[in-house]
KOLPAVO-638552 format. One record per residue (C-alpha): residue in three letters; y, z negated, x. Coordinates in steps of 0.05 Angstrom, whole numbers, plus 32768, in hexadecimal, padded with zeros to 4 digits. Layout:
BEGIN
{site "ALA"; {Y; Z; X}}
...
END
This chain:
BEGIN
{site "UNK"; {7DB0; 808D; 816A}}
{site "UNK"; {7DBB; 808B; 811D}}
{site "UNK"; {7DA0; 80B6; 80E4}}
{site "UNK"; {7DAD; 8109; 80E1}}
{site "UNK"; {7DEA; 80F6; 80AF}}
{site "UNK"; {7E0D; 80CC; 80E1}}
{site "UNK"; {7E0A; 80F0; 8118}}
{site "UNK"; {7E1B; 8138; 80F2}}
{site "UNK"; {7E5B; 8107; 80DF}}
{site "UNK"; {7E6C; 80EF; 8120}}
{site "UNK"; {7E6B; 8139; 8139}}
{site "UNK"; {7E90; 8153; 8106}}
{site "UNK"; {7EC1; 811A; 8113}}
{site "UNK"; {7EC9; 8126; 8165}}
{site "UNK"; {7ECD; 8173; 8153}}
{site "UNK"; {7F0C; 815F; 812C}}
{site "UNK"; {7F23; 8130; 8161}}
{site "UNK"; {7F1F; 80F0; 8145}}
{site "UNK"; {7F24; 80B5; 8174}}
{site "UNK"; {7EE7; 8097; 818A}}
{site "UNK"; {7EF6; 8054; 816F}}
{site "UNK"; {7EFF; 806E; 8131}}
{site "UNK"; {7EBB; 8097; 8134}}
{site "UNK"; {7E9F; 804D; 8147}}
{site "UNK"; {7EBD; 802C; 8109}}
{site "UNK"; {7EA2; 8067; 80D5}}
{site "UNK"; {7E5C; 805E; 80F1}}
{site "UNK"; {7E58; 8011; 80E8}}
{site "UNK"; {7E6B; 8021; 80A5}}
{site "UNK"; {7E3D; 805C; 809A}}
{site "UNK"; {7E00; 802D; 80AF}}
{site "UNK"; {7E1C; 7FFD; 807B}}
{site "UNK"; {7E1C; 802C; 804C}}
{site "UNK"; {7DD6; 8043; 805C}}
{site "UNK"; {7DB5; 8005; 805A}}
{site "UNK"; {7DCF; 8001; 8011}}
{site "UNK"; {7E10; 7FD2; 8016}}
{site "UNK"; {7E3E; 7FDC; 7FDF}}
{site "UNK"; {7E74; 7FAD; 7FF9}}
{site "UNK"; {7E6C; 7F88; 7FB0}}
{site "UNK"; {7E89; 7F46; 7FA7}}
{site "UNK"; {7E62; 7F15; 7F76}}
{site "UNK"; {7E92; 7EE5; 7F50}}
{site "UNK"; {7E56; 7EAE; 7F61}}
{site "UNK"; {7E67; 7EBA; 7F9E}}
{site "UNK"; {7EBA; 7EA9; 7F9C}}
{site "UNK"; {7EDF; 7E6A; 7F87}}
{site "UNK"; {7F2F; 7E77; 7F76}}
{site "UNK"; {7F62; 7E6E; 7FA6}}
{site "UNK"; {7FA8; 7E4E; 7FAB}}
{site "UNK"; {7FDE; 7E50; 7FDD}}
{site "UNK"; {8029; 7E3D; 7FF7}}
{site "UNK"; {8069; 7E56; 7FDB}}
{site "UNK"; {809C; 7E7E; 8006}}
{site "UNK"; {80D2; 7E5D; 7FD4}}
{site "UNK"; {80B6; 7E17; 7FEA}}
{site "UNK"; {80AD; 7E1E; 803A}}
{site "UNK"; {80E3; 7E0A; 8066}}
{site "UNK"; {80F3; 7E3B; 8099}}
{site "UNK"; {8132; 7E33; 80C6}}
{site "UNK"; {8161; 7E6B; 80DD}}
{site "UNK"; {8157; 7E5E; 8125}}
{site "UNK"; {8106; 7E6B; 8113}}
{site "UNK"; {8111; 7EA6; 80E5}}
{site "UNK"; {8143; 7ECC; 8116}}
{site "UNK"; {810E; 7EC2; 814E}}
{site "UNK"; {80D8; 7ED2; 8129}}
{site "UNK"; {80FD; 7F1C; 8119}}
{site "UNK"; {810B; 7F2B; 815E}}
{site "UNK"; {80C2; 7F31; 816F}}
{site "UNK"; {80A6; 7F57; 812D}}
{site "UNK"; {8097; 7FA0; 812B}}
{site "UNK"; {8094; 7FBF; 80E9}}
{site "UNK"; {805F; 7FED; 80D0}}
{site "UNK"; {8065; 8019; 808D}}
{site "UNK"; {8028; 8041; 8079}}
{site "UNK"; {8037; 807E; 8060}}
{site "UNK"; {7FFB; 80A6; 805E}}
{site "UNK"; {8000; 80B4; 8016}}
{site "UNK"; {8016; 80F3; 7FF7}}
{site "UNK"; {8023; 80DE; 7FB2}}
{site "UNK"; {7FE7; 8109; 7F8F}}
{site "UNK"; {7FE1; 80E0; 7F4F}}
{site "UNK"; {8025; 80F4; 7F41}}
{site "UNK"; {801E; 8140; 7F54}}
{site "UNK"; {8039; 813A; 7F94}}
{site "UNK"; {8026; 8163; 7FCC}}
{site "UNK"; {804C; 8141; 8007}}
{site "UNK"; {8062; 80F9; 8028}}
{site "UNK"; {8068; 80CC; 7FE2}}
{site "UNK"; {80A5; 80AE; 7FFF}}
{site "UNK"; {80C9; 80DD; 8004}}
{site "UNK"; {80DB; 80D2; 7FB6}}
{site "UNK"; {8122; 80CB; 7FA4}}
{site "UNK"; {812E; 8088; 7F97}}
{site "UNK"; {8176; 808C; 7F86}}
{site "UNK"; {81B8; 80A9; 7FA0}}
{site "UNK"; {8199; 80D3; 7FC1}}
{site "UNK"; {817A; 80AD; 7FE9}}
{site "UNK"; {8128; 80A8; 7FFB}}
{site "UNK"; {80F4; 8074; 8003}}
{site "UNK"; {80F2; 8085; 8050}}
{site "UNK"; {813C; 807A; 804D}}
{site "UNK"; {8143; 8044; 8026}}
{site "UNK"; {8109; 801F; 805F}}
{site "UNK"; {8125; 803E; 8096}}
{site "UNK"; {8175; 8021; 8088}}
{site "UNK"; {8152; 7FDB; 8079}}
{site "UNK"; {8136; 7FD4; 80B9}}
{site "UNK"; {8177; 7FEE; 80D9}}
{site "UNK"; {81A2; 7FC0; 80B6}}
{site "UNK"; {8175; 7F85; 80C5}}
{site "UNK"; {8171; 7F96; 811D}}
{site "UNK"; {81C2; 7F92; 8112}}
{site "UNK"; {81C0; 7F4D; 80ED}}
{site "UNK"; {8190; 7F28; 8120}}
{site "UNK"; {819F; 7F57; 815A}}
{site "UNK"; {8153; 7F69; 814D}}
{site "UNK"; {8129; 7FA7; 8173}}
{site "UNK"; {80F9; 7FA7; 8135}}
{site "UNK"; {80E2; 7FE2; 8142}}
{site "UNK"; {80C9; 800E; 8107}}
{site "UNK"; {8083; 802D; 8109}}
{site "UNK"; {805E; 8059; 80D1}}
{site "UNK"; {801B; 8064; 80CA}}
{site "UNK"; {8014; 80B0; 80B3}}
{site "UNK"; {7FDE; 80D9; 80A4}}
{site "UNK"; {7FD2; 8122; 80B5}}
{site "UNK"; {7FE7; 8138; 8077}}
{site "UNK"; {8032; 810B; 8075}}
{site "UNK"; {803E; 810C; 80BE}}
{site "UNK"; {8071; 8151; 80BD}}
{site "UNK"; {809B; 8141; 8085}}
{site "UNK"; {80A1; 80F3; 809B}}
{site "UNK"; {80BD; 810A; 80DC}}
{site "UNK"; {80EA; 8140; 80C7}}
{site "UNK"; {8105; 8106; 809D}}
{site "UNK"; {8110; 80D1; 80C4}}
{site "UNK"; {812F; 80FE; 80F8}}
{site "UNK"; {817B; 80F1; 80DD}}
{site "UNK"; {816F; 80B6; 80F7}}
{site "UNK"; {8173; 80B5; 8145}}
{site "UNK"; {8179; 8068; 8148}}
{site "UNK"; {813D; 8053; 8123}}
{site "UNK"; {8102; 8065; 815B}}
{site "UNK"; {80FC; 802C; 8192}}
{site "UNK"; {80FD; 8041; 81D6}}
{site "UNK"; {80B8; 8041; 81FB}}
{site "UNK"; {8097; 8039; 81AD}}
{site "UNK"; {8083; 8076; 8180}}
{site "UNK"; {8096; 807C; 8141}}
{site "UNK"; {8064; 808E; 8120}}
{site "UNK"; {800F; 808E; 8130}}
{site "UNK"; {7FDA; 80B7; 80FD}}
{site "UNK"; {7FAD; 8093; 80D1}}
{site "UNK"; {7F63; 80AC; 80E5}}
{site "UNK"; {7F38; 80DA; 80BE}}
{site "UNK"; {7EE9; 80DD; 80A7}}
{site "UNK"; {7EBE; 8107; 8080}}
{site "UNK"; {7EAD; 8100; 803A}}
{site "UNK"; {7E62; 80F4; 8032}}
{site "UNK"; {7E33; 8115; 7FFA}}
{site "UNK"; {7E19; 80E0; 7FD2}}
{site "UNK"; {7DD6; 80FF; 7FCE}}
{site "UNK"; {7DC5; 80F7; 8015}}
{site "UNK"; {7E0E; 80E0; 8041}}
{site "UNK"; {7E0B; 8121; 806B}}
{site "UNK"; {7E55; 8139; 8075}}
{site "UNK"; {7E72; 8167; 803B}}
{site "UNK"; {7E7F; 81A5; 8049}}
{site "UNK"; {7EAD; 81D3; 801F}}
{site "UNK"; {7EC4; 8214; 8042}}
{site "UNK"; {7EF4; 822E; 8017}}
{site "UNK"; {7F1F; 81F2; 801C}}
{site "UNK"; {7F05; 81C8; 8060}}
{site "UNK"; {7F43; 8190; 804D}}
{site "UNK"; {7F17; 8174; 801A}}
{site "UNK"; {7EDD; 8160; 804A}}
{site "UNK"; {7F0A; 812D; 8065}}
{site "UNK"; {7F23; 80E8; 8049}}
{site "UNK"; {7F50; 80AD; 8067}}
{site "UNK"; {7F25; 8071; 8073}}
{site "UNK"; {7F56; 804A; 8044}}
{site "UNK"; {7F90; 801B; 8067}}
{site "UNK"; {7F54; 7FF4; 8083}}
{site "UNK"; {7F5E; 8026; 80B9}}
{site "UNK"; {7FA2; 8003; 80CC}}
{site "UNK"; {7F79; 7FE3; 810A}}
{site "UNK"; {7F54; 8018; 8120}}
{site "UNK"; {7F89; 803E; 8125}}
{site "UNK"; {7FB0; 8010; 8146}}
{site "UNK"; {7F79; 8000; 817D}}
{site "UNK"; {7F6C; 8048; 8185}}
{site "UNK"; {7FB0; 8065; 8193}}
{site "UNK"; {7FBB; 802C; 81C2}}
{site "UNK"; {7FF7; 8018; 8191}}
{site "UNK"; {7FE0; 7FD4; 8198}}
{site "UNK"; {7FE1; 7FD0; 81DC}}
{site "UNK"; {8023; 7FE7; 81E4}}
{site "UNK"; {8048; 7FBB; 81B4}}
{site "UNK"; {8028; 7F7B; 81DC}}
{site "UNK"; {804B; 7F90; 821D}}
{site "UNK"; {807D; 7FA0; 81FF}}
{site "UNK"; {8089; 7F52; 81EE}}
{site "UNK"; {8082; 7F57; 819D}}
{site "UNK"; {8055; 7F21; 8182}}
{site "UNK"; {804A; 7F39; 813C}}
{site "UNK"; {8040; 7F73; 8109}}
{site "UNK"; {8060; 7F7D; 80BC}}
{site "UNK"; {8038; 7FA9; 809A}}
{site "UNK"; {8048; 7FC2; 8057}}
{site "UNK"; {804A; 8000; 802B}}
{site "UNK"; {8078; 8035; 8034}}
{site "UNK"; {8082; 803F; 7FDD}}
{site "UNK"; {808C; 7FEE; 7FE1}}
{site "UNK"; {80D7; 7FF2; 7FEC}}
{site "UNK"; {80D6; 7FA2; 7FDB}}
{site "UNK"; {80A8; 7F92; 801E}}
{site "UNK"; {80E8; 7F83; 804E}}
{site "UNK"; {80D8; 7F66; 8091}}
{site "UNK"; {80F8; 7F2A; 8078}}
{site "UNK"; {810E; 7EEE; 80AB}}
{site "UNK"; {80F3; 7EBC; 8085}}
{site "UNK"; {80B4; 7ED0; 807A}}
{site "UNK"; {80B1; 7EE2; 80C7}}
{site "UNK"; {80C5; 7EA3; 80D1}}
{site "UNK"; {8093; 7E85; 80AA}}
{site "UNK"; {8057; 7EA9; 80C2}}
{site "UNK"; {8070; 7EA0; 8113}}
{site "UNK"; {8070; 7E4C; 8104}}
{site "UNK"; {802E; 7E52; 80DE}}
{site "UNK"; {8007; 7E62; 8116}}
{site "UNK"; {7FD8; 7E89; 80EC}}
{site "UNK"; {7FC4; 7ECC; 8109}}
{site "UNK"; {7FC1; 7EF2; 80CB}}
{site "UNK"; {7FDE; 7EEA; 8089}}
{site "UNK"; {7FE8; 7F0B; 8046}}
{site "UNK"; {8027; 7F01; 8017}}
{site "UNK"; {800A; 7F01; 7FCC}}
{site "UNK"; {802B; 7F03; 7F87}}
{site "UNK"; {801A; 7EE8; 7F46}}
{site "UNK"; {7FEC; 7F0F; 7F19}}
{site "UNK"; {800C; 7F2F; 7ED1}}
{site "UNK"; {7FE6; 7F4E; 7EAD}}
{site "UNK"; {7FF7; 7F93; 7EC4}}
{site "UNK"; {7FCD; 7F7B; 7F05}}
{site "UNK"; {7F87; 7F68; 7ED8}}
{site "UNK"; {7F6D; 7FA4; 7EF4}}
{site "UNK"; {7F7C; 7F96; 7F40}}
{site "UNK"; {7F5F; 7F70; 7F79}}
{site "UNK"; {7F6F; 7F25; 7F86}}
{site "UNK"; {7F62; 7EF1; 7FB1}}
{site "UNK"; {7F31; 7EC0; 7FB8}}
{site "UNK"; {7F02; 7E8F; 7FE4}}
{site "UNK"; {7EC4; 7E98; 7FF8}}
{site "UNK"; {7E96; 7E66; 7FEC}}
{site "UNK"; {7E67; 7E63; 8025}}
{site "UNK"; {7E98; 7E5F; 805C}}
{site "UNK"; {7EDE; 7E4F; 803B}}
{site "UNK"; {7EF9; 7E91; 8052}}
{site "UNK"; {7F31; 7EB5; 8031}}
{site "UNK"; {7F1A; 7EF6; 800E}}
{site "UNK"; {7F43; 7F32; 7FEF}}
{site "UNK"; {7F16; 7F4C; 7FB8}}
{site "UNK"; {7F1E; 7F96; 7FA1}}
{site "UNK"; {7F0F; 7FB2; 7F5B}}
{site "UNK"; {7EE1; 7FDD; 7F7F}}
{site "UNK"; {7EB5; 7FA2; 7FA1}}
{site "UNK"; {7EB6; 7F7C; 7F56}}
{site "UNK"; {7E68; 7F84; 7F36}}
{site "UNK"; {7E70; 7F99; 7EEB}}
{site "UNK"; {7E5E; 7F5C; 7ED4}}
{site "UNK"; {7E9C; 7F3D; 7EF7}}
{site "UNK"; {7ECA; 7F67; 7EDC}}
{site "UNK"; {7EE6; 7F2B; 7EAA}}
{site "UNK"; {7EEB; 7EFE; 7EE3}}
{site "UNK"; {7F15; 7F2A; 7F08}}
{site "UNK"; {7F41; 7F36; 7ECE}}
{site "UNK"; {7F41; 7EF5; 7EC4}}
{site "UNK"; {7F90; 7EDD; 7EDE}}
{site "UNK"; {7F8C; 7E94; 7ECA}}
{site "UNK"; {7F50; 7E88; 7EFF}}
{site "UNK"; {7F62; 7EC2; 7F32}}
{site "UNK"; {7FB5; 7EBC; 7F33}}
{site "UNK"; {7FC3; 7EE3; 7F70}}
{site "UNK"; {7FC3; 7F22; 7F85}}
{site "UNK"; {7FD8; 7F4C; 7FCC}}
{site "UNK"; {801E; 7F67; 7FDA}}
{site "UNK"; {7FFC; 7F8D; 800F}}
{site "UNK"; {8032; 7F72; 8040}}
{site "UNK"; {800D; 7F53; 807A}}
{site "UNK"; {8018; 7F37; 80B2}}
{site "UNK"; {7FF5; 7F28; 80F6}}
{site "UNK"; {7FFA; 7F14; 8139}}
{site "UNK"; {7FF0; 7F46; 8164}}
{site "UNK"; {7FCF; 7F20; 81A2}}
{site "UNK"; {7F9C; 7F03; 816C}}
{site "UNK"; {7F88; 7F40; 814F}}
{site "UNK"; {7F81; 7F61; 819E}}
{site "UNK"; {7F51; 7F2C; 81A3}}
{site "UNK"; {7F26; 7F32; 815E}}
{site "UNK"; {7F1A; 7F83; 8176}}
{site "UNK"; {7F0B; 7F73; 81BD}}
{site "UNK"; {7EDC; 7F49; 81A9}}
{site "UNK"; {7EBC; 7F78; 816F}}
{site "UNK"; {7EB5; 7FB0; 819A}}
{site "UNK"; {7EF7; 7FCE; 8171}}
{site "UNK"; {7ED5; 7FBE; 812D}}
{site "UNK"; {7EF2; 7F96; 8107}}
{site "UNK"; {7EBE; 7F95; 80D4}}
{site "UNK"; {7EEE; 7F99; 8091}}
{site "UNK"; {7EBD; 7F92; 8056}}
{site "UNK"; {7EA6; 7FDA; 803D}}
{site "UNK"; {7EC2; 7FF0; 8002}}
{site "UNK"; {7E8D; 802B; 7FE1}}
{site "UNK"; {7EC4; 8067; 7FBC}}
{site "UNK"; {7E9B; 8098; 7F9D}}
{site "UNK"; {7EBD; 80D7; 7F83}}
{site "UNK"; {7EB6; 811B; 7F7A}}
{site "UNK"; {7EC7; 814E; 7FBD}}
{site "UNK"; {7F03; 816D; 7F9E}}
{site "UNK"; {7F26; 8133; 7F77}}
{site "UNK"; {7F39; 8168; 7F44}}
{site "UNK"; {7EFA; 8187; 7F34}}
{site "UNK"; {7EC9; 815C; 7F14}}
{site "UNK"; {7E94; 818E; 7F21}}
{site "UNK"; {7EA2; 8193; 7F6E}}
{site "UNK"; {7E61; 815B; 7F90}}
{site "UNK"; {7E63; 810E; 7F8C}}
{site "UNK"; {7E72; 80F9; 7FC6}}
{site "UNK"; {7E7C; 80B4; 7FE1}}
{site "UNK"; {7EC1; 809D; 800D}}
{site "UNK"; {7EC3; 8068; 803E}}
{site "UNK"; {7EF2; 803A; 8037}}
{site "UNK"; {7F0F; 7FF3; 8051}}
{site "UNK"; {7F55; 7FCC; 8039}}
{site "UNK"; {7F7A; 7FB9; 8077}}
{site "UNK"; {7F88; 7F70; 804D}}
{site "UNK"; {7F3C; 7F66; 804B}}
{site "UNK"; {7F4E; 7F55; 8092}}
{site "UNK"; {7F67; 7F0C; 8079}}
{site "UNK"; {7F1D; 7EF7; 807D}}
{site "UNK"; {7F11; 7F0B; 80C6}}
{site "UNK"; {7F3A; 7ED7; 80E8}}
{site "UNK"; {7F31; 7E94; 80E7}}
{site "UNK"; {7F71; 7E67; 80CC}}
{site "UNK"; {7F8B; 7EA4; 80A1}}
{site "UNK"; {7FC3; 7E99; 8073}}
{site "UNK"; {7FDA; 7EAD; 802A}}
{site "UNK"; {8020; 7EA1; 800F}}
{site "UNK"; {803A; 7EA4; 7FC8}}
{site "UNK"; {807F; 7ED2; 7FCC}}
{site "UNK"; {80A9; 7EEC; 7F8C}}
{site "UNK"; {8098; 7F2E; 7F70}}
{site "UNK"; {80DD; 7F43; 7F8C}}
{site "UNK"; {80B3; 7F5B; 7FCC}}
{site "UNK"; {807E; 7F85; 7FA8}}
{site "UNK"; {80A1; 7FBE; 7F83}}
{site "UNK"; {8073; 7FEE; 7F8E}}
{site "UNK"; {8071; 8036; 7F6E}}
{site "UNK"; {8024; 8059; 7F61}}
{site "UNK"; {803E; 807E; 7F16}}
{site "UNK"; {807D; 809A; 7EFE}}
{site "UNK"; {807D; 805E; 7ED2}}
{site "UNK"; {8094; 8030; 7F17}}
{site "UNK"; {80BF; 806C; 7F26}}
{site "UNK"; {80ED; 8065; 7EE7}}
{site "UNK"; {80F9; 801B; 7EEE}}
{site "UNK"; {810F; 8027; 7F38}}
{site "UNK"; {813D; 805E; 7F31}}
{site "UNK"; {815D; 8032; 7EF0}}
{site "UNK"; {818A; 8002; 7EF3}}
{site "UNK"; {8153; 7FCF; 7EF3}}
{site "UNK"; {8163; 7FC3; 7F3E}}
{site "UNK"; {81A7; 7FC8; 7F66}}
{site "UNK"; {81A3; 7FDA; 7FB3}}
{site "UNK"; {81D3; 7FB5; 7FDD}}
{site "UNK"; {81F1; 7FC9; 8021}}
{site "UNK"; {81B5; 7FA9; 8042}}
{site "UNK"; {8190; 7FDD; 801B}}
{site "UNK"; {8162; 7FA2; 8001}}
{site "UNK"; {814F; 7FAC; 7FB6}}
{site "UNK"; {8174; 7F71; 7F83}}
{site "UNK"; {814C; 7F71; 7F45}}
{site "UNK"; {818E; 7F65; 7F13}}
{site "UNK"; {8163; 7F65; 7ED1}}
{site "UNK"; {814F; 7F22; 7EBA}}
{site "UNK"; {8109; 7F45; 7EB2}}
{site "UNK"; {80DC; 7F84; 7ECA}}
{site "UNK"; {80DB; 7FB1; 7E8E}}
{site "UNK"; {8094; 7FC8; 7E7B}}
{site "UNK"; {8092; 8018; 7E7E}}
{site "UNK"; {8054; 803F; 7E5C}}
{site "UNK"; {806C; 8090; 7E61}}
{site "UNK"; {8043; 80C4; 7E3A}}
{site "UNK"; {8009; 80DA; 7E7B}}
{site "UNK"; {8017; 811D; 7E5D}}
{site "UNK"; {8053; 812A; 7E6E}}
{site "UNK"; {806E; 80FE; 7EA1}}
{site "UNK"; {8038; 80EE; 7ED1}}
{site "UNK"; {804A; 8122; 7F01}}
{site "UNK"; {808D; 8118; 7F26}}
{site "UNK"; {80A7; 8162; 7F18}}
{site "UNK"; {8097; 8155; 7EC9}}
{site "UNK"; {80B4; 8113; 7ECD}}
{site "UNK"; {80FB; 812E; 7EEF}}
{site "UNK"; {80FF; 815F; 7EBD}}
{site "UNK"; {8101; 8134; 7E86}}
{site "UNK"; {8134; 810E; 7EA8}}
{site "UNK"; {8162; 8138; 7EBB}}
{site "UNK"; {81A2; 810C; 7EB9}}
{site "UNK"; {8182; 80D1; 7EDD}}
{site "UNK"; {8156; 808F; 7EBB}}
{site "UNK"; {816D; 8075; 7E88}}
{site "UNK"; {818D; 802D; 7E8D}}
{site "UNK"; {8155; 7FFB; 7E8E}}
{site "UNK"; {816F; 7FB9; 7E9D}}
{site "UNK"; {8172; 7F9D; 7E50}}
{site "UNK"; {812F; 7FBC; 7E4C}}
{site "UNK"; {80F2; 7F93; 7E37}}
{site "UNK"; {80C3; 7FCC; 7E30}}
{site "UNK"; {80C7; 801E; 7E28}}
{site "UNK"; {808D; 804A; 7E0A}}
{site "UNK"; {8087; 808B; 7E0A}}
{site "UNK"; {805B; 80BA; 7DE5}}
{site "UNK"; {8065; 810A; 7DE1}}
{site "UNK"; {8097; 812D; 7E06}}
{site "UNK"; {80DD; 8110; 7E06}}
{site "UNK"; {8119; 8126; 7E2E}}
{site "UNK"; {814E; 80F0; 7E48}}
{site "UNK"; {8199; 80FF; 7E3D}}
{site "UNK"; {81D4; 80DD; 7E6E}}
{site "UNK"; {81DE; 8094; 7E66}}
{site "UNK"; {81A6; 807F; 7E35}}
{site "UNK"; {819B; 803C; 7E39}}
{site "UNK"; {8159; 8017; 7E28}}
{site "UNK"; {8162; 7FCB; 7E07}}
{site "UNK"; {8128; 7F9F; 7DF3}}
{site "UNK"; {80E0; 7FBC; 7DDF}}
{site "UNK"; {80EA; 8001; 7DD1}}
{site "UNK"; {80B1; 802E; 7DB9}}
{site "UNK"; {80C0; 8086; 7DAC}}
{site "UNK"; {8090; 80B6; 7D91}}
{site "UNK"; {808D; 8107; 7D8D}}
{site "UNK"; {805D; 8135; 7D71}}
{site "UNK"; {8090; 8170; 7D93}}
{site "UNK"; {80BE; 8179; 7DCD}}
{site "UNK"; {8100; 8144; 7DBD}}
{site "UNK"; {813B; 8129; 7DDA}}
{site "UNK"; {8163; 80EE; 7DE0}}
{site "UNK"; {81A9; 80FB; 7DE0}}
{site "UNK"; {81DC; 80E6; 7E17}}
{site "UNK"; {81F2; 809C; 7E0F}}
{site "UNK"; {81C1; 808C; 7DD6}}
{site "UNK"; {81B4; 8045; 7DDE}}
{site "UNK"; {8168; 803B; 7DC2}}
{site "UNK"; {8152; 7FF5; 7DAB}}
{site "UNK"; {811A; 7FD7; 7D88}}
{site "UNK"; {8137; 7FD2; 7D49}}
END
């Protein structure tokens, strides 16, 4: 049956057309939530982890080629960029020359199906709100869909709850904000509910990439394929080292009382664990959020759970209208789709280089990918030429939002690749051909500009 919140939710949900399993997977969550889980994970409760290389593994040609031939790619690409004043599909950014995140992903895969004579078909996950302007992208390119395989399927939808009681919200004069994705967690349900999954098995493919769409580093690479097809794990996560720019972010770890791998979240972390997960000499790794699974195996894992995976719940509470503070707290539901790594028994972690997560969540990312920081080939694969990642702090003020930040860049960014650092505070404008070398710091109490082919240093 299930209390007068959950079923007012599940209506609301099958009113909108939300697939059943879907409806299924919100209420096993709901009842979580209702019986007071908070999804917390206690450092007692966690020893560190380690892992394998990718640099150290041996992984022949004849595996890797294989292994490609019977991937399938999916991007998600639900997000529309808000934090960065965006209002549509996030990648559909300008990278460079032109030339877009969805382009830059889709000419990847197509160069790669020409170098191992590959299908590796291309699928994004979209969301109600990204689903147009993805496909009106994408449609230049006729090759890129797989015959008898969509090219995209929608991310589901769920209502926010009131934290006061978890009935529905309802807000009339704008009925968009009632509704929240159910994080990437949703990957699965998705995938079983659109039949997706399904389709790809008879179709012969044996296993999923799954990456980020603003990740333009997460290439279905061979070797990694390769890897993960020899392993004969059914899931598996590539992680990075932690810098300190990642203190803040989830890692991985073991759980103690059954050895399992776990992906902890900054929102499952108690307060009083808050040092421990900044803590990057005892927790070194962190997730790319490129995945991988075997699609038989994870067939199997729903069947058996009734289409619930059972992804640990992750408790977001916010206010209704993420712009108005005054609007109602109300609390999202919310899984990671890399939680997933402690479902199946035999799971796998590797340690790859940090060429393979570039992702971009601020205009700071933004700068050091449209500089000369990185070159793209004719593979369309990013080459990291610097010798390091410049650090980039821009003034919130004035450069958070992507309009703000193109204005004050009018001629392009700035060369970066003999950069160390680059701070900005107040408003500065960026001539042609500036270059940035070593640690370089520039204040402004009023509007300023640096002229064209300034080269600023430390000194």
């Amino acid at each position: 049956m299930g209390s007068a919140g959950l079923n007012r939710a599940r209506d609301k949900m099958r009113d909108a057309g939300v697939d059943e399993v879907a409806i299924e997977t919100f209420a096993h969550y709901y009842r979580l939530l209702e019986h007071g889980e908070t999804g917390m994970i206690p450092e007692s409760s966690i020893d560190p982890v380690d892992m394998e290389s990718l640099a150290s593994v041996e992984v022949s040609d004849e595996d890797a080629a294989a292994a490609i031939r019977t991937t399938a790619v999916i991007k998600l690409n639900g997000g529309l960029g808000t934090s960065m004043g965006m209002d549509r599909a996030k990648s559909l950014l300008c990278v460079r020359r032109g030339l877009s995140f969805l382009d830059i992903i889709a000419r990847q895969v197509l160069h790669l199906r020409e170098k191992y004579d590959a299908p590796l078909p291309m699928i994004f996950m979209n969301s109600f709100r990204t689903s147009a302007d993805t496909m009106a992208a994408l449609a230049r390119y006729e090759d890129l869909q797989v015959e008898g395989l969509p090219l995209e399927f929608l991310q589901n939808k769920e209502p926010k709850l009131l934290a006061k009681d978890l009935s529905p919200a309802s807000w009339p004069k704008d009925p968009d904000l009632e509704w929240c994705p159910p994080g990437h967690g949703d990957l699965y349900t998705a995938l079983r509910g659109t039949g997706l999954l399904d389709q790809l098995i008879e179709a012969g493919y044996q296993r999923v990439f799954v990456s980020n769409s603003d990740n333009l580093g997460a290439v279905p690479d061979a070797r990694v394929a390769g890897w993960f097809a020899t392993s004969g794990a059914p899931f598996a996560i590539e992680a990075v080292r932690r810098t300190p720019s990642d203190r803040k972010g989830g890692h991985f770890a073991r759980r103690k009382n059954d050895g399992r791998i776990v992906l902890r979240e900054t929102a499952q972390t108690l307060p009083e664990d808050q040092a421990a997960l900044a803590d990057l000499d005892r927790h070194k790794y962190c997730s790319t959020n490129n995945l991988w699974f075997d699609l038989v195996a994870m067939r199997d894992v729903l069947d058996a759970r009734d289409g619930v995976l059972g992804l640990p719940l992750i408790r977001n509470e916010k206010t209704l209208d993420p712009g108005d503070p005054s609007t109602p707290k109300v609390i999202q539901i919310e899984s990671a789709m890399g939680a997933a790594v402690e479902v199946f028994e035999g799971s796998r972690l590797i340690e790859v280089g940090r060429d393979r997560f570039v992702p971009v969540k601020t205009t700071n990312d933004l700068l050091v990918l449209r500089s000369d920081v990185y070159d793209i080939g004719s593979d369309f694969v990013l080459d990291q030429v610097a010798a390091d990642l410049p650090f980039v702090d821009l003034d919130r003020d004035y450069y958070q939002l992507v309009g703000e930040f193109d204005r004050r860049f009018p001629e392009g960014a700035p060369s970066m690749k003999k950069a160390a650092a680059l701070k900005v505070e107040g408003d500065w404008t960026f001539g042609r051909g500036v270059q940035v070398v070593g640690d370089v710091t520039l204040k402004a109490s009023s509007a300023n500009r640096v002229a064209a082919d300034t080269v600023l240093t430390d000194g």
